[in-house]
VOPAGU-2260 file (C-alpha; in pm, 1 decimal, decimal comma):
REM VOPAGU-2260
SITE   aa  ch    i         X         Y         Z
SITE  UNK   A    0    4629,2   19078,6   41762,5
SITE  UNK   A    1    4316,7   18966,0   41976,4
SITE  UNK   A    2    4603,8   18951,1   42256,6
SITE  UNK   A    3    4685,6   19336,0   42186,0
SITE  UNK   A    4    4338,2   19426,4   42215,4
SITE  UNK   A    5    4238,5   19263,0   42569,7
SITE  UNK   A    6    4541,9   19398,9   42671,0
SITE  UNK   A    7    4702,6   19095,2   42749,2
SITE  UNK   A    8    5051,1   19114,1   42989,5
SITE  UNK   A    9    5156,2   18768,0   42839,7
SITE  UNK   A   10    5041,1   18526,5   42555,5
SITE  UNK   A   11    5162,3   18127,7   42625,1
SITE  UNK   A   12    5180,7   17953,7   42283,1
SITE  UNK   A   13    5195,3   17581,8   42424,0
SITE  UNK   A   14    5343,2   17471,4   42028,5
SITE  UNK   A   15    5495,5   17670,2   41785,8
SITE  UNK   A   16    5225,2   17692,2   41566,4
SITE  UNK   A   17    5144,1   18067,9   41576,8
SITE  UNK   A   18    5392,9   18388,4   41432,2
SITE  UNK   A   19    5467,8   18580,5   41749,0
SITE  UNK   A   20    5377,9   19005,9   41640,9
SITE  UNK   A   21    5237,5   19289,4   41815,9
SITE  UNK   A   22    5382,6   19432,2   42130,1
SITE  UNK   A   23    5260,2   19114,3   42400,3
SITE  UNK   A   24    5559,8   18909,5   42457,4
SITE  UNK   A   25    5537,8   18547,8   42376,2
SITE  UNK   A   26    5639,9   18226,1   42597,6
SITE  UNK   A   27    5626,3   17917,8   42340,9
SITE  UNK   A   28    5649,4   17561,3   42410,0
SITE  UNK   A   29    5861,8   17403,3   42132,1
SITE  UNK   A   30    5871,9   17035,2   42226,6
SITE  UNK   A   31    6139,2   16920,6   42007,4
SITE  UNK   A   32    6326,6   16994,6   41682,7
SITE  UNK   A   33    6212,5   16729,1   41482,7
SITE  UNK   A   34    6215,4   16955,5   41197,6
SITE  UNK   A   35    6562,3   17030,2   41200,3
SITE  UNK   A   36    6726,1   16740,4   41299,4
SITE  UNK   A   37    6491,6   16439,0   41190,3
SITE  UNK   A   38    6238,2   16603,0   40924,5
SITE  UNK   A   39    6045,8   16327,0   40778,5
SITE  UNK   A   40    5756,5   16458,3   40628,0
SITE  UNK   A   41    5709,0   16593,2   40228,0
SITE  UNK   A   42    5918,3   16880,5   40152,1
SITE  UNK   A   43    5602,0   17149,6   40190,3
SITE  UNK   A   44    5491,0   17006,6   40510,9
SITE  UNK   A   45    5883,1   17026,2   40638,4
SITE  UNK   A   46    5947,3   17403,4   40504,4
SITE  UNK   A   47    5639,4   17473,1   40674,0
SITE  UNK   A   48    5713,7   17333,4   41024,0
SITE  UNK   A   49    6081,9   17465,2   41037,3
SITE  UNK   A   50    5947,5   17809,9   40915,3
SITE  UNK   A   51    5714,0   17824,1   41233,3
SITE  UNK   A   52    5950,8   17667,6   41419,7
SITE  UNK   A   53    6203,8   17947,3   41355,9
SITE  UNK   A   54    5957,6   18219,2   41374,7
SITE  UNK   A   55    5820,9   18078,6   41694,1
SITE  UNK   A   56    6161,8   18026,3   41869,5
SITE  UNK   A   57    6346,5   18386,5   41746,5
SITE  UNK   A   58    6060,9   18605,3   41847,4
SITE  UNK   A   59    5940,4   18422,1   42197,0
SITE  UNK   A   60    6042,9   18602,7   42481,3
SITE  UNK   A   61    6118,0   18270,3   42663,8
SITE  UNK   A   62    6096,4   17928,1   42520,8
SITE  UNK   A   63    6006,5   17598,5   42727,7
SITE  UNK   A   64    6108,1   17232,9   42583,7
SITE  UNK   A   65    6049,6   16895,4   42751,7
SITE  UNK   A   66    6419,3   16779,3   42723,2
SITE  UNK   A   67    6774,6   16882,4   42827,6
SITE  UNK   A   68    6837,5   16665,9   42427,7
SITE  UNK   A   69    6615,3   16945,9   42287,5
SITE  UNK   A   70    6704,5   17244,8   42477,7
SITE  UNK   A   71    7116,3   17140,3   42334,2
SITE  UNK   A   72    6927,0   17101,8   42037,6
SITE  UNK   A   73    6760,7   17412,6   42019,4
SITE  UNK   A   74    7051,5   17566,4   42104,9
SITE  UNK   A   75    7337,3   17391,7   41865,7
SITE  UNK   A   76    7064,8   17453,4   41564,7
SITE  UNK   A   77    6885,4   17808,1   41601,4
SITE  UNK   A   78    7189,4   17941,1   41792,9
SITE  UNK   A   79    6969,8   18056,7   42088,6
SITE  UNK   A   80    7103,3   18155,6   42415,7
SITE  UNK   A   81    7062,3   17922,1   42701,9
SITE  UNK   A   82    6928,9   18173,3   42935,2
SITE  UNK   A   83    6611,4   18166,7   42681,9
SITE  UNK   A   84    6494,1   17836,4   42745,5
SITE  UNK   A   85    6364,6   17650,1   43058,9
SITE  UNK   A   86    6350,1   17239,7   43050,3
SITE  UNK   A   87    5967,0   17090,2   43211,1
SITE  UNK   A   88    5942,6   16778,5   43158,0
SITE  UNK   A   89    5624,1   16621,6   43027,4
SITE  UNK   A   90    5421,0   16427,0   43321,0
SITE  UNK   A   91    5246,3   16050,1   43282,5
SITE  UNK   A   92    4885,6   16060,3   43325,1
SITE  UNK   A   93    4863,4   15815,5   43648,6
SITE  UNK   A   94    4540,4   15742,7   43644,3
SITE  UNK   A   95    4569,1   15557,5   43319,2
SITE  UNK   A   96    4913,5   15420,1   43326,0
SITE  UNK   A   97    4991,1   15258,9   43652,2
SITE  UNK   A   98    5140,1   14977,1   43779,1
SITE  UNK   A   99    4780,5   14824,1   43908,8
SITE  UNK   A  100    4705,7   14453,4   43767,0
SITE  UNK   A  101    4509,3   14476,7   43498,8
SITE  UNK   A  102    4198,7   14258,1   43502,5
SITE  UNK   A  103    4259,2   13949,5   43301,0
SITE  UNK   A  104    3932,7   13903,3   43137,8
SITE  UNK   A  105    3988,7   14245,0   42970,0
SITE  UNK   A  106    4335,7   14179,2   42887,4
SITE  UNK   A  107    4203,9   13846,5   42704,0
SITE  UNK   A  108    3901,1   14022,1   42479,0
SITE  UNK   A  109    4131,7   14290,6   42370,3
SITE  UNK   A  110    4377,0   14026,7   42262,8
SITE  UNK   A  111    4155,5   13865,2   42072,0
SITE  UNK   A  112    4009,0   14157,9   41929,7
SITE  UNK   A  113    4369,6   14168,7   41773,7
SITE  UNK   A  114    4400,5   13852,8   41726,4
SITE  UNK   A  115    4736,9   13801,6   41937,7
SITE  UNK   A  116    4743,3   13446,1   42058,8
SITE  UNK   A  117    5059,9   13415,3   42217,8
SITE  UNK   A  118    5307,7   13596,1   42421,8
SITE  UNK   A  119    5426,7   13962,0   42252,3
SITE  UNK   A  120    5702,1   14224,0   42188,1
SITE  UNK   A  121    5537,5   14559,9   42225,8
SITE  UNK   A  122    5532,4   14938,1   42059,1
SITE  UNK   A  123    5330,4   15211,5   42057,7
SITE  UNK   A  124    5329,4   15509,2   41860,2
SITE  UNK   A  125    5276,2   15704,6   41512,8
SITE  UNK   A  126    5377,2   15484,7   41233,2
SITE  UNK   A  127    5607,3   15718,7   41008,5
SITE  UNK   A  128    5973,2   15694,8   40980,1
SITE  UNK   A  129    6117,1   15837,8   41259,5
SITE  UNK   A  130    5988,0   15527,1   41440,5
SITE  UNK   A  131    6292,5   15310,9   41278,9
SITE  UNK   A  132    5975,7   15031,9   41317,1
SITE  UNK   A  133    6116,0   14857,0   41007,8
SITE  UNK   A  134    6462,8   14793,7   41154,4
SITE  UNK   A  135    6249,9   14683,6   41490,4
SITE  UNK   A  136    6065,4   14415,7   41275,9
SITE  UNK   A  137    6386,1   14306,0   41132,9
SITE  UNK   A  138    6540,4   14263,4   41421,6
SITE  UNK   A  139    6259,1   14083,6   41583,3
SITE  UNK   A  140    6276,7   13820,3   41298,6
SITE  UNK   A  141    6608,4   13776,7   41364,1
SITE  UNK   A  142    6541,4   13743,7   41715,2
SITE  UNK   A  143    6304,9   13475,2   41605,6
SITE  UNK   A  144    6569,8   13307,8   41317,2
SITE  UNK   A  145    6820,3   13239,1   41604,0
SITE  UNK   A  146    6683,6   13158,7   41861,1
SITE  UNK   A  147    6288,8   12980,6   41767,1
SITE  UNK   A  148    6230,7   12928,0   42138,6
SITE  UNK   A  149    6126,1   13254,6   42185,3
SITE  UNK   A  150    5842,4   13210,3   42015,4
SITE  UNK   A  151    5668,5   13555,9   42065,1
SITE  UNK   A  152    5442,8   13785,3   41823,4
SITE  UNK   A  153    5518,4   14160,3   41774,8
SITE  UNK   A  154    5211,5   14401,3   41823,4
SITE  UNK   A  155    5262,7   14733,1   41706,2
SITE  UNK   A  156    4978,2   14993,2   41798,6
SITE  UNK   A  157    4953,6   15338,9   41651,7
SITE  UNK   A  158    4759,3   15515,7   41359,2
SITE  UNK   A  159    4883,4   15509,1   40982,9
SITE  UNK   A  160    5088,5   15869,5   40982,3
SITE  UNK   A  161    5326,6   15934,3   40720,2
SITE  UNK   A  162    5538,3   15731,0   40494,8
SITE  UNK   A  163    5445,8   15427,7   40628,2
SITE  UNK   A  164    5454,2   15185,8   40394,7
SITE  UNK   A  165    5746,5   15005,3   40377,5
SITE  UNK   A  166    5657,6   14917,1   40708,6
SITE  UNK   A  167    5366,6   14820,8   40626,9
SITE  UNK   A  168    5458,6   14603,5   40356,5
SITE  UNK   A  169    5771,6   14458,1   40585,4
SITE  UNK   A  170    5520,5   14366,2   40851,5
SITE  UNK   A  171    5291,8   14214,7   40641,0
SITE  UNK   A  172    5606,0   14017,8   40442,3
SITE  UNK   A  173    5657,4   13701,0   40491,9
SITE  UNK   A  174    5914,4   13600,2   40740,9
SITE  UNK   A  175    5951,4   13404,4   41049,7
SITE  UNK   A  176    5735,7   13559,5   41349,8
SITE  UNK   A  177    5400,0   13753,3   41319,0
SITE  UNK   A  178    5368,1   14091,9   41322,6
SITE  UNK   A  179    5051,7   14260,0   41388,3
SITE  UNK   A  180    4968,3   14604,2   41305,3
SITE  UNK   A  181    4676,7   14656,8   41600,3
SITE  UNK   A  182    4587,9   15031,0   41438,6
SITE  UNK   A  183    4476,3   15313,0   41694,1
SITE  UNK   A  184    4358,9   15200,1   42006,8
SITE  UNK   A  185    4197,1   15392,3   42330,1
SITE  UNK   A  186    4491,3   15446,4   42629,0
SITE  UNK   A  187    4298,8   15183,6   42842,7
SITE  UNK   A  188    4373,9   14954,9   42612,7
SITE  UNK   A  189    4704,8   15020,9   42566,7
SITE  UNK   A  190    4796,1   15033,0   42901,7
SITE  UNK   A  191    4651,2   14660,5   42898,2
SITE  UNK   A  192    4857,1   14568,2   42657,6
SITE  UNK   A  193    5184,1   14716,4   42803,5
SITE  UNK   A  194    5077,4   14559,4   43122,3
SITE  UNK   A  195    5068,4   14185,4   42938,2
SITE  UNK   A  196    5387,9   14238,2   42713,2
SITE  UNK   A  197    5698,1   14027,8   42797,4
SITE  UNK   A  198    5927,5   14293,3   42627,7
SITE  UNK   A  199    5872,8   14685,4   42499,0
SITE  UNK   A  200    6096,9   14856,1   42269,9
SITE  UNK   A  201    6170,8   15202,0   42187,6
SITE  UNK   A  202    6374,9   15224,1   41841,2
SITE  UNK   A  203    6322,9   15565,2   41832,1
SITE  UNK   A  204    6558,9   15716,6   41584,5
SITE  UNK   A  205    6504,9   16051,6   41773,2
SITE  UNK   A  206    6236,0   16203,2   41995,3
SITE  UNK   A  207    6196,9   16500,2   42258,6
SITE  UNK   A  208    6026,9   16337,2   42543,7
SITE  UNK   A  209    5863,8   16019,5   42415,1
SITE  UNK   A  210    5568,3   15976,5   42617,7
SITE  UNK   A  211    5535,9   15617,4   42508,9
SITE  UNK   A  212    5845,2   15495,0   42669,5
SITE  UNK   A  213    5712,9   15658,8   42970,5
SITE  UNK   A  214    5376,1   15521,4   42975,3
SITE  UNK   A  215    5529,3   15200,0   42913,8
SITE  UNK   A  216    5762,8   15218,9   43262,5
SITE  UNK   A  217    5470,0   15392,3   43409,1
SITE  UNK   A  218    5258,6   15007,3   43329,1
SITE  UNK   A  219    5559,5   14828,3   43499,0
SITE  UNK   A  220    5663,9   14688,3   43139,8
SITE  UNK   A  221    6025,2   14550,2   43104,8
SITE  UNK   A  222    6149,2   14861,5   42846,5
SITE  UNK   A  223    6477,4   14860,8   42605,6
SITE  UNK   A  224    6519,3   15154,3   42438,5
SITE  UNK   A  225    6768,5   15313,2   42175,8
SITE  UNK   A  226    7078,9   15435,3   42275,3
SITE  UNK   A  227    6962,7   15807,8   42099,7
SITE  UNK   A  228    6875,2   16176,5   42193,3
SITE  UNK   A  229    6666,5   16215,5   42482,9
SITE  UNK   A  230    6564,1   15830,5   42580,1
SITE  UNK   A  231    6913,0   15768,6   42805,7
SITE  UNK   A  232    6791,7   16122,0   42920,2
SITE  UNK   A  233    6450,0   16065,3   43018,9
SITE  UNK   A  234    6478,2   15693,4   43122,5
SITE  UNK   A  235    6731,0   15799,0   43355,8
SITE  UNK   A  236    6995,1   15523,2   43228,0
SITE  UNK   A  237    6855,0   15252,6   43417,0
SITE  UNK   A  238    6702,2   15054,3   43071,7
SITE  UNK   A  239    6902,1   14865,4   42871,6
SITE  UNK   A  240    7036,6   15047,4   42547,9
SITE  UNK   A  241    7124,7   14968,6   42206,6
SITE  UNK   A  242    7226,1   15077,9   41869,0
SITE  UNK   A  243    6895,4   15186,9   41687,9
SITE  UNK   A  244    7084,5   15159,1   41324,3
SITE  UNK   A  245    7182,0   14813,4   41430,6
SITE  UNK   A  246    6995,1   14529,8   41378,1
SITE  UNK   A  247    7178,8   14301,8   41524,0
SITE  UNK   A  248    7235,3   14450,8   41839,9
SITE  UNK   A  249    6869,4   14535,5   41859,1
SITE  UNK   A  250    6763,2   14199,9   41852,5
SITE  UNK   A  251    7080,6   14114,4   42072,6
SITE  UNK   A  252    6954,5   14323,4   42373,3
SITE  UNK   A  253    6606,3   14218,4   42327,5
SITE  UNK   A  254    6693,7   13849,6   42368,6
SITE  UNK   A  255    6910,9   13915,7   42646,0
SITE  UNK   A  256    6626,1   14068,1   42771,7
SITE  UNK   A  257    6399,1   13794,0   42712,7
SITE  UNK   A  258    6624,9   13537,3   42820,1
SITE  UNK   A  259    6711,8   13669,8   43175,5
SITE  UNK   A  260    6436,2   13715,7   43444,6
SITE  UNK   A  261    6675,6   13901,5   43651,5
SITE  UNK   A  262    6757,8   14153,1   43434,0
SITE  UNK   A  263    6377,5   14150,0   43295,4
SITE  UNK   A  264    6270,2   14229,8   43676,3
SITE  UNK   A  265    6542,2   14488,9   43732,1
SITE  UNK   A  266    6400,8   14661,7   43440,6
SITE  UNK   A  267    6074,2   14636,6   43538,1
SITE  UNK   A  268    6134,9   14821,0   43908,6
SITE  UNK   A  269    6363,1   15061,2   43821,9
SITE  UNK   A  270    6141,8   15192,5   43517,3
SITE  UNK   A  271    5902,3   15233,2   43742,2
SITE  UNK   A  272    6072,4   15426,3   44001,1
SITE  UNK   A  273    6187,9   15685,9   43703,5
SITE  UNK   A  274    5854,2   15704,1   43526,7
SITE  UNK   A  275    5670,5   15833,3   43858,4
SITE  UNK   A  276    5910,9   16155,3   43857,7
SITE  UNK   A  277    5714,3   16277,2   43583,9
SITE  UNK   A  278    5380,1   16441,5   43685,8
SITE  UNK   A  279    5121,2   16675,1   43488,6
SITE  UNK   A  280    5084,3   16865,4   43819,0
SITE  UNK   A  281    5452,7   16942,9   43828,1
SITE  UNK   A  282    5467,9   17022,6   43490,3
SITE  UNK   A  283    5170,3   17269,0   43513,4
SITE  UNK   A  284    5356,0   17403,6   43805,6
SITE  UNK   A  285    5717,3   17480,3   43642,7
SITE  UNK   A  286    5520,8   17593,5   43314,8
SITE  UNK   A  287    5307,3   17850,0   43544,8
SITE  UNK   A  288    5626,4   17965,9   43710,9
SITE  UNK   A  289    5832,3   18035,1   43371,1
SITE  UNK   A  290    5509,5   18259,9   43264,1
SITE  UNK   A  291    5527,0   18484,4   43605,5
SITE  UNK   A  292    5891,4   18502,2   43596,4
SITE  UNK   A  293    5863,2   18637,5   43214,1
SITE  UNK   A  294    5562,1   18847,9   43276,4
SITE  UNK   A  295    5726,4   19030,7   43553,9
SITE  UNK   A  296    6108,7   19071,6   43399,3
């Protein structure tokens, strides 16, 4: 309504959070379609998100996603046209996540401000479900059961989100390896931990951009990801891939990792090539252009 009144050509909703009404057409920004296709919140929370999520998406006038995964997705699900939606991709921010050494005496207080004393498997993110982080810490103790020479601890970062305790309670289970749940931490600091890791994973069960994985490439990190909506798409195929309902071939793929230098260093250059095609400038470029086009059609 407060659109309506400044007489407003165009309103840009950059998540669907809002109902699109009045006369002032709508672009909206729907990152993903979590959800429809991966809904792991309570019931309430859920109904709410796809009911905004369908509002938003049937009544914008043009609709921008982050992913070619969620455009098919957005598509396949709400039955929208193609023609409706236009893919910009997320950027990195590159003065945070870079391939720069990091400075070693940070890198060592931060460690033992989380008390990792060794060398570490990495992930960052949310812990909730969609994560698949308790199949990850399965298969790194599996990793760890067959072959002990890879004697490495697993540091997950990321705030306490939603339904998060069985991995809690995995990760603080007794088993062979040490997992350590570091909690929230500033980006500096995770960039200086992605910049120390010998391994990242992605387990992702699904996502629409994953920024992580990015950031993580971005840092010059050897990545593995799942083998699941949008990571092939974003990573540009050049990790290496696996099964993320599979344990075993998780922790297959992350010794083979481990093991091999070559392909560790492959990984490493290549992930960095891809991860500097993704720009904020860009983005805010492509996103400024889909608003013109729509305000003048």
């Amino acid at each position: 309504m407060a659109a309506a009144r400044a007489d407003a050509g165009l309103l840009f909703a950059p998540v669907p959070a809002l109902l699109p009404v009045g006369r002032v057409p709508v672009v909206c920004t729907i990152h993903d379609a979590t959800p429809l296709t991966a809904p792991s919140h309570s019931r309430p929370v859920v109904w709410q998100q796809q009911y905004f999520l369908r509002a938003a998406a049937g009544r914008s006038k043009r609709i921008i996603t982050v992913s070619e995964c969620s455009k098919t997705d957005l598509v396949n699900v709400l039955g929208l046209p193609e023609e409706r939606i236009q893919v910009v991709y997320n950027g990195v921010d590159k003065t945070v996540f870079h391939e720069q050494p990091a400075s070693e005496e940070e890198q060592r207080q931060l460690l033992n401000k989380i008390g990792v004393k060794r060398r570490y498997i990495f992930h960052h993110g949310t812990i909730q479900p969609r994560k698949n982080l308790v199949r990850l810490i399965q298969a790194y103790r599996l990793l760890r059961a067959k072959n002990p020479n890879l004697d490495l601890d697993l540091v997950l970062v990321g705030a306490l989100g939603w339904q998060y305790k069985e991995t809690v309670r995995i990760a603080k289970r007794d088993g062979r390896g040490r997992v350590i749940l570091a909690g929230t931490l500033e980006d500096q600091e995770i960039a200086l931990l992605l910049k120390g890791a010998s391994l990242v994973v992605v387990p992702s069960l699904y996502e629409g951009f994953c920024l992580p994985m990015v950031e993580a490439m971005a840092c010059g990190a050897p990545v593995i990801a799942a083998k699941t909506s949008c990571l092939p798409e974003i990573s540009g195929g050049v990790l290496r891939y696996f099964d993320p309902l599979a344990i075993e071939d998780m922790a297959a793929c992350m010794e083979q990792v481990l093991e091999d230098s070559s392909v560790r260093n492959s990984l490493i250059e290549r992930g960095r090539q891809q991860a500097a095609r993704f720009d904020w400038r860009r983005c805010a470029q492509e996103t400024l252009a889909v608003l013109r086009q729509t305000a003048h059609s």
